[in-house]
C-alpha positions in Angstrom: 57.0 22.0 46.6 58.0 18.0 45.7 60.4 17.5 42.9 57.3 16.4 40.6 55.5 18.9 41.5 58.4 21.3 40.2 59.3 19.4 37.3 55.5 19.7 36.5 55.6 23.4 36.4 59.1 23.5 34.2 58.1 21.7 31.4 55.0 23.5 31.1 57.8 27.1 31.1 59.4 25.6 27.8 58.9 27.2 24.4 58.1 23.5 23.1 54.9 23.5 24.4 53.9 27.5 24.9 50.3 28.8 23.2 47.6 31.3 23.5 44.1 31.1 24.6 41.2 33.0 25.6 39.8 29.6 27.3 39.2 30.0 31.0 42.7 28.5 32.4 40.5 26.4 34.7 38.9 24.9 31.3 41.7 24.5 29.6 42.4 20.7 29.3 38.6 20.0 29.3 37.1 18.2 26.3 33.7 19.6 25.3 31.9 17.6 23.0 28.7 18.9 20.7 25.9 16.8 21.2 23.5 16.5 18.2 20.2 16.7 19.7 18.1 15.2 16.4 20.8 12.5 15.9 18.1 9.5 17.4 14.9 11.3 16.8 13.3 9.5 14.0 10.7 12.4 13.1 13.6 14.4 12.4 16.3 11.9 10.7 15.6 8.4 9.8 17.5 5.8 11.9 19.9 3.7 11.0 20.7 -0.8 11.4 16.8 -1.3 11.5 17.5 -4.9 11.2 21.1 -5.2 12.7 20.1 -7.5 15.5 19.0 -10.4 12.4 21.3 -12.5 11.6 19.5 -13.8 8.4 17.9 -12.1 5.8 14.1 -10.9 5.9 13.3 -11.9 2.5 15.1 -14.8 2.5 15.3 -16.8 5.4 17.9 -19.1 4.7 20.8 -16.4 3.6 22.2 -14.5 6.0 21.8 -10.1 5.9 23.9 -8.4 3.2 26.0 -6.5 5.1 24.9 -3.1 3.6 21.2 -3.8 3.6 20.2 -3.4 7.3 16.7 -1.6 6.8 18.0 2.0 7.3 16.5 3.1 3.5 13.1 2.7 1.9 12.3 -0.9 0.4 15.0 -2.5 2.0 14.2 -6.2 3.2 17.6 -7.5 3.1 16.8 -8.8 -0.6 20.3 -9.2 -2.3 21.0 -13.0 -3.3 23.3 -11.8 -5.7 25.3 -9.9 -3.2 25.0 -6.8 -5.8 25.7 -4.1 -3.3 28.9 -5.6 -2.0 30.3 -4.3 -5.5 28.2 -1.8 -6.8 27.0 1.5 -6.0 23.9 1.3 -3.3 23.0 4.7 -4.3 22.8 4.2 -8.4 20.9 1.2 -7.9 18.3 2.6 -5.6 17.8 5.3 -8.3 17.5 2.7 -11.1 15.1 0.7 -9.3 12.9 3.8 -8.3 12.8 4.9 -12.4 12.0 1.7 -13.2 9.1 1.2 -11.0 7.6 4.3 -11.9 7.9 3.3 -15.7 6.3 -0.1 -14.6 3.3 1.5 -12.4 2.8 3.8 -15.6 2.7 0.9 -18.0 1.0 -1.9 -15.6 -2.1 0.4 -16.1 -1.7 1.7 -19.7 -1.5 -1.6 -21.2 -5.2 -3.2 -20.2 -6.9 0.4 -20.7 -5.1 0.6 -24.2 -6.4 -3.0 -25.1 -9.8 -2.6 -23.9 -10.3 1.3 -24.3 -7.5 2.2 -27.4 -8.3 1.6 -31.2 -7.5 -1.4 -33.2 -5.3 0.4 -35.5 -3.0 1.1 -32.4 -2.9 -2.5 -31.2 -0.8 -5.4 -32.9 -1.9 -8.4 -34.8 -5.6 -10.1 -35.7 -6.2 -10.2 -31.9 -5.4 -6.7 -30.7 -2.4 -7.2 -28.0 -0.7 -3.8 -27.0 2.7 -3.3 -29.2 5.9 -4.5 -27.4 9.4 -6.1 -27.9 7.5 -9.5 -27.6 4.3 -9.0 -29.2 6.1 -6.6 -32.2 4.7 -3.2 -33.5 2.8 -2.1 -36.6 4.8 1.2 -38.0 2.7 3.4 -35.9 2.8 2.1 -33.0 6.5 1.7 -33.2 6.8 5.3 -33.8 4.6 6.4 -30.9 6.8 4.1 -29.0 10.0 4.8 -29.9 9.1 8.4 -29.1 7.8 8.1 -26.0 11.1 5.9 -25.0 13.0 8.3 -26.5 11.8 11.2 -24.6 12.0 9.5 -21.6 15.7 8.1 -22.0 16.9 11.8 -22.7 15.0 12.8 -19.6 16.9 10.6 -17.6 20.2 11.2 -19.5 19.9 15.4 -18.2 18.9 14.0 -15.3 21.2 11.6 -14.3 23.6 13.9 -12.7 21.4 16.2 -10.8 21.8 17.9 -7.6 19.2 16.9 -4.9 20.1 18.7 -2.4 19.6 22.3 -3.6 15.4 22.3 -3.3 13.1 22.4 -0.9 12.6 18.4 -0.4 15.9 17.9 -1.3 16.4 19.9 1.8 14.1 18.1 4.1 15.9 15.0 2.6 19.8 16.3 3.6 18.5 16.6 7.1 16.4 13.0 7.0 19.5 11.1 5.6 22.2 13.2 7.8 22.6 10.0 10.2 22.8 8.6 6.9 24.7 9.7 4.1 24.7 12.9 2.1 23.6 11.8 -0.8 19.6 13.0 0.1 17.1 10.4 -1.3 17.4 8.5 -4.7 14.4 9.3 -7.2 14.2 12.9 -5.7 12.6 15.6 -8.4 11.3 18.1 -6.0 7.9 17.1 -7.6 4.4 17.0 -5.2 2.4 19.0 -6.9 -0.3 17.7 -4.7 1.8 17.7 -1.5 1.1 13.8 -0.9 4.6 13.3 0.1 3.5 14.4 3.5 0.3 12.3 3.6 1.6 10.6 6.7 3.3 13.2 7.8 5.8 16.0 7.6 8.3 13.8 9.4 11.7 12.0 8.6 9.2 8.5 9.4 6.3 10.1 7.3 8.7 10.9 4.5 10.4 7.7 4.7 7.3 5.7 4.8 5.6 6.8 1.8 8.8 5.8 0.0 8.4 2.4 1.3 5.1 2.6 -0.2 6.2 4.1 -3.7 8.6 1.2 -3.8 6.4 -1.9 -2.7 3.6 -0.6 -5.5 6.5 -0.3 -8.0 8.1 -3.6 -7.6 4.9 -5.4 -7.8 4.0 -2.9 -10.6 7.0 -4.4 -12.5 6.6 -8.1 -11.6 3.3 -7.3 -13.2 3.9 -5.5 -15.9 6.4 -9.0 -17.0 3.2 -11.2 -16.2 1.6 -9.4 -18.9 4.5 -9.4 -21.7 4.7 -12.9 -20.8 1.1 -14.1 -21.4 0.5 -12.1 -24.4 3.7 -13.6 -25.7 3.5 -17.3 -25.2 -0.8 -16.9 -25.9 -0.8 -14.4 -28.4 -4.3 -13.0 -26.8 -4.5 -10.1 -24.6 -4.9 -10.1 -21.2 -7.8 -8.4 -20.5 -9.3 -11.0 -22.8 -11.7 -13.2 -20.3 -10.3 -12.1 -17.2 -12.6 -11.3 -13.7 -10.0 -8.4 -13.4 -11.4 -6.6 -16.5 -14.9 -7.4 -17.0 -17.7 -6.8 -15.0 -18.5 -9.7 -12.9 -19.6 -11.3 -9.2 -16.8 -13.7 -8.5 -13.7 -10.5 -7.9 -15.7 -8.6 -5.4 -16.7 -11.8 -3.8 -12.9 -12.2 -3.6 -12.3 -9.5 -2.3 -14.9 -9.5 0.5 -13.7 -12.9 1.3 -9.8 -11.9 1.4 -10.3 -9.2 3.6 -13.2 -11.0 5.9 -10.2 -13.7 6.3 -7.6 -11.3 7.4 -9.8 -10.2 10.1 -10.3 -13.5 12.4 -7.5 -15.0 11.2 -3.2 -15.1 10.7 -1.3 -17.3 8.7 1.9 -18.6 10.3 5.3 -20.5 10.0 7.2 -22.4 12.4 10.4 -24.2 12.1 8.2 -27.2 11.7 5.2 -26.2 9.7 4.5 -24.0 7.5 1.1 -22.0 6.6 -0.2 -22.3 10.0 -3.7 -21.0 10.2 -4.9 -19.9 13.6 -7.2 -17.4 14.9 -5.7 -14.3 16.6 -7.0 -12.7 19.4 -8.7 -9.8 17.7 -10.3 -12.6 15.8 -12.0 -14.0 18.9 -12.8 -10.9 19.9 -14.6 -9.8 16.5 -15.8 -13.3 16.8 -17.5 -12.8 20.0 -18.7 -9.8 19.3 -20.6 -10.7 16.0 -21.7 -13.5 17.7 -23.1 -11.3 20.0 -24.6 -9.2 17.4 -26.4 -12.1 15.2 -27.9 -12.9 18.6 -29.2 -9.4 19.2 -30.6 -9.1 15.5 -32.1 -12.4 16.1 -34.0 -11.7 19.0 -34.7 -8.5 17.5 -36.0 -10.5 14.5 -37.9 -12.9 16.4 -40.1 -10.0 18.1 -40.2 -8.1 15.4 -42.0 -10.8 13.6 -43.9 -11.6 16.6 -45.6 -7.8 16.4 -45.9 -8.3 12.9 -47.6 -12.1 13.2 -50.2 -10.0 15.8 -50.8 -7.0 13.7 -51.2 -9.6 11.0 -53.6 -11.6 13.0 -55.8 -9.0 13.8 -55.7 -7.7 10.5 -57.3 -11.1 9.2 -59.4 -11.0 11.9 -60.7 -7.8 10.9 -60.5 -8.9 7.3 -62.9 -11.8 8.0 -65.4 -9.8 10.2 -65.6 -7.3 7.3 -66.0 -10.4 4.6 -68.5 -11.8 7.0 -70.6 -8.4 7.0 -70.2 -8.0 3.3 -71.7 -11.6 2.7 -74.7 -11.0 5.6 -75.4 -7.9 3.2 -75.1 -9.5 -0.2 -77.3 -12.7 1.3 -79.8 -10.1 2.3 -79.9 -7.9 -0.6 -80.0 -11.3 -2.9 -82.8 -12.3 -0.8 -84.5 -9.3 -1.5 -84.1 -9.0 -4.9 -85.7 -12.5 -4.9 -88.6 -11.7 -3.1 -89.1 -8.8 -5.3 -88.9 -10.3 -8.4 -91.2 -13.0 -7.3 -93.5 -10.6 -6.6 -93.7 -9.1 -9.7 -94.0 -12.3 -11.5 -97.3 -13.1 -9.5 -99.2 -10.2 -10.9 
């Protein structure tokens, strides 16, 4: 043997660095490392840095990306100006802003059917606007308020502190948000009574993405629900008071066909240059075409359509007139009868 070779085998004889193992002596020094096989499939666990190749912000362009919002949860376009979750808690403000918008997509409905469906006596003032901090209350509908905000803040005070993880969808949410945190998913009651929550399926993605929808109809439920403080406040009339949104009328629907129709030949765009850019896409040309196409067809269609029609038509009026012509050759003769006979009788 060489000298290393020796000194090899020597220090591994001293006590220092003795042990015992049942590993194979031929695996002994090998590193095994356990691979997590769901750890990048996004139907199992939802994937993190969705937008950690942008520089910039989604939501506003001329900011650069908070440094903890890079798309991985619900909602999040990178919308921070403030730089609020630098300093505060991402987790207790993703469960505020879930309450919240559930409280606004409550009250962003309640408040036109209680104006234009709820009695007077429950309304405030000489023009009927619901009760709020702006508008003020009568004393009973500052009681029915106060009790229902009273409910619902010690509802959220026993609630506060729960455990999320210890249900069944706070179990399906431990394993979505592993590659996460272990926190689960903020606004989590375990409740689906009508097992919606897996409406786009019983995936990590499907899960994730009806939270993205919760939380875009929320935050325009609460940028609504201000709109309508607002107005009442600085009008003093309610909103559903002349509006197309609330009344029957032509002119909504006609909006509505019109929004849609728009958003199927066409895309609005911004460049560096320019901004709201209007310019056909290519499904557009293609629906183009094909209806197009299709007025053609109906025309055609149309055109010989109305060409049978213009021939039965035609032959009925010449049938018409052959039966008029008859009708008169009968009436001529029996009037020419009748003459005849009456002259007759006036001879004798």
């Amino acid at each position: 043997k060489s000298d290393s070779t020796a000194k090899v085998a020597k220090s591994f004889s001293e006590d220092s660095v003795k042990y015992t193992t049942d590993v194979d002596i031929d695996q002994k020094f090998k590193i095994v490392e356990k691979v997590d096989e769901f750890e990048f499939d996004p139907n199992v666990r939802v994937q993190t840095g969705r937008y950690n190749d942008r520089e910039m912000s989604v939501s506003v362009p001329f900011l650069k990306r908070p440094t903890n919002l890079d798309g991985t949860h619900a909602g999040d376009i990178g919308f921070d100006p403030l730089g609020l979750s630098e300093h505060l808690d991402l987790y207790t403000m993703m469960e505020a802003e879930v309450r919240h918008s559930r409280l606004a997509m409550l009250a962003v409905v309640g408040w036109p059917l209680a104006e234009l469906l709820g009695p007077n006596w429950m309304l405030h003032g000489p023009n009927h606007i619901s009760p709020s901090v702006l508008n003020g209350f009568d004393p009973l509908s500052f009681i029915a308020v106060a009790g229902i905000l009273g409910g619902l803040g010690f509802f959220e005070y026993k609630t506060s502190l729960r455990r999320v993880d210890d249900t069944p969808i706070g179990q399906k949410h431990k394993e979505d948000m592993k590659n996460v945190w272990r926190y689960g998913v903020p606004g989590d009651y375990n409740f689906d009574p009508l097992n919606w929550y897996n409406a786009f399926g019983d995936t990590a993605t499907g899960r994730k993405a009806m939270r993205e929808l919760e939380i875009g109809h929320g935050r325009w439920a609460m940028v609504g629900i201000t709109a309508f403080a607002a107005w009442e406040a600085l009008t003093g009339h309610p909103i559903v008071e002349n509006s197309m949104f609330f009344h029957p009328n032509a002119l909504l629907p006609f909006l509505t066909i019109a929004y849609f129709a728009f958003g199927f030949f066409y895309d609005v765009k911004n460049s560096d240059q320019y901004l709201f850019q209007i310019e056909m896409n290519s499904e557009g040309e293609a629906r183009k075409e094909n209806l197009q196409r299709s007025v053609m067809y109906a025309t055609e269609d149309a055109r010989e359509i109305a060409g049978k029609a213009f021939e039965k038509a035609s032959g009925g009026a010449d049938s018409a007139s052959d039966i008029f012509s008859t009708l008169k050759e009968k009436y001529n003769s029996f009037s020419d009868g009748y003459t005849e006979y009456s002259m007759r009788n006036i001879e004798k």
